[in-house]
N, C-alpha and C positions, 0 to 999 in steps of 0.2 A: 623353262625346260631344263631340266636334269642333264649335266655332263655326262655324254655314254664313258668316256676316261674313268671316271670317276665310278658310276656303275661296275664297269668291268672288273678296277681294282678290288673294287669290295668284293663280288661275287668271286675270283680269285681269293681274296683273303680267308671269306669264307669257306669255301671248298678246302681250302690247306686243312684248314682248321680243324672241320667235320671227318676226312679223313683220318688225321690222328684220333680225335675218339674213337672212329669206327677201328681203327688202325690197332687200339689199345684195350678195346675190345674183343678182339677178337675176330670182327666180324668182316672185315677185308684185308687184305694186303698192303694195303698201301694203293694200292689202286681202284679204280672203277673202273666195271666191266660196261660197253656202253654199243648200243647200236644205232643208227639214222631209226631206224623203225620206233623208237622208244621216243626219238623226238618231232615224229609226226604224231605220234599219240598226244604227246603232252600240249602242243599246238592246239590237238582237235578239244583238250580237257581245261586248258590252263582260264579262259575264260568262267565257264561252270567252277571251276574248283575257287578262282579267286575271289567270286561275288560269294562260295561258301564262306570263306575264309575270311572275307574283310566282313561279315556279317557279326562273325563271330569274335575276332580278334579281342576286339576290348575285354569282353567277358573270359573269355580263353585262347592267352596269347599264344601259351605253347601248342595248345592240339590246333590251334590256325595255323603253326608253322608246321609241327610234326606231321598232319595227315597225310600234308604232301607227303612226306615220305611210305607211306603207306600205303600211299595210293600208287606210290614209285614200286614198293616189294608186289602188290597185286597186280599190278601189270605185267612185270617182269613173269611171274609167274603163269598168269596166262599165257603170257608169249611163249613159255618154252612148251607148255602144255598140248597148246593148241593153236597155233596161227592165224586160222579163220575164226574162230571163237574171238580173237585178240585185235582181229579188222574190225570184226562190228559192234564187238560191248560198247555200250557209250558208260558214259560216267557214272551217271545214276545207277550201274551197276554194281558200282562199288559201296553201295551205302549201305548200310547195315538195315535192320530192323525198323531203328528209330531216325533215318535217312543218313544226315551227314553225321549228327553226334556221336555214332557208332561204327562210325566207320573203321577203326583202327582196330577193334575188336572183332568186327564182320572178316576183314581181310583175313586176319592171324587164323582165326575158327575155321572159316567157311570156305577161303580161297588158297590159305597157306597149309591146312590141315593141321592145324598148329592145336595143342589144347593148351587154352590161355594159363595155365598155373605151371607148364613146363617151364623145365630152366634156358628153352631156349629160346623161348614167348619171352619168358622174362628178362632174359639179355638183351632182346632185342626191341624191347618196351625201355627199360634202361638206358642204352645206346640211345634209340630216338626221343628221349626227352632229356639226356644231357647235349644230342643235336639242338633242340628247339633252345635250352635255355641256353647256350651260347651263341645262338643265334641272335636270342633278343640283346646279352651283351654284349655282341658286337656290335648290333646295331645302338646302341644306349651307351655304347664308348664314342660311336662316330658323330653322336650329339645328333639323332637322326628324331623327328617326328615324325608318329606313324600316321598321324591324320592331314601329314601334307602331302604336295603331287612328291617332294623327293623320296618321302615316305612310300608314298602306293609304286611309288619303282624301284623302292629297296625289299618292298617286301617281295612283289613280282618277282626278284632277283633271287631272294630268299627263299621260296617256293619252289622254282625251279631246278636250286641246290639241290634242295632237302628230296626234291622227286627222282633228281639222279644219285644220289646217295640211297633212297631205296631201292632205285632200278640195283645199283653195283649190289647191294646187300644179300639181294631175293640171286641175282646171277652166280654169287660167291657162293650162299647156303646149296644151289643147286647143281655145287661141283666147278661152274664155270672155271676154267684154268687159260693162263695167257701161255700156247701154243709157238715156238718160232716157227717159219716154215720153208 
């Protein structure tokens, strides 16, 4: 079994990490904007999403780690859009065309209203694959294998990141502002 200690700190380490890209980006604050509601989702999706992901990993490490986030910005954006739309999409709903390969494309077009060749498609295409490949660095500095159990719970870890780092991204573009009260 995998030290949760251990888990924790990397997922910590990561999240600093990915922040400052997005950070330097443009694309947050420094913070993530975050709700309970985004992590009943990801509970109900993280299963489906991970059996996409460990499917594909070998072949395409970064869009196995980046979709999550992707799948984190199309959430978010349902959820502001529409609530009840956002209880009942299941997963499958985020798939593109050609189901999961296209997903990152589907989201940006079809859910974010995004046209893929805008420069804000593009920063945010940018942003998520300099997430995914410092993702793999850090995991490939911490001497991690991804086809072992500490591996399938670093990526677990990694996936989770990368979906609250979309969830903050989609919240941030959509005005979100941290409020005192």
């Amino acid at each position: 079994m995998v030290d949760n200690t251990y888990l924790n700190n990397f997922e910590e380490t990561l999240t600093a990490g990915l922040k400052k890209i997005c950070a330097s980006a443009g694309l947050i604050d420094g913070e993530l904007f975050w709700t309970p509601d985004f992590d009943t989702k990801w509970e109900e999706y993280i299963k489906e999403y991970v059996a996409d992901a460990v499917s594909n990993f070998n072949e395409f490490p970064e869009a196995a780690i980046a979709w999550s986030a992707y799948l984190g910005l199309g959430v978010a954006h349902v959820w502001d859009e529409d609530f009840d739309k956002f209880r009942l999409w299941s997963y499958s709903r985020y798939y593109g065309a050609r189901g999961w390969d296209d997903m990152d494309e589907h989201i940006l077009q079809n859910i974010l209203k995004l046209d893929l060749d805008s420069a804000e498609a593009t920063k945010i295409k940018d942003c998520l694959l300099s997430c995914a490949t410092a993702t793999l660095g850090l995991i490939r500095y911490e001497g991690i294998e991804t086809q072992t159990e500490a591996g399938f719970y670093i990526l677990a870890r990694a996936y989770s990141v990368l979906f609250r780092i979309g969830v903050g991204l989609e919240l941030k573009r959509l005005g979100y502002k941290k409020v005192l009260v």
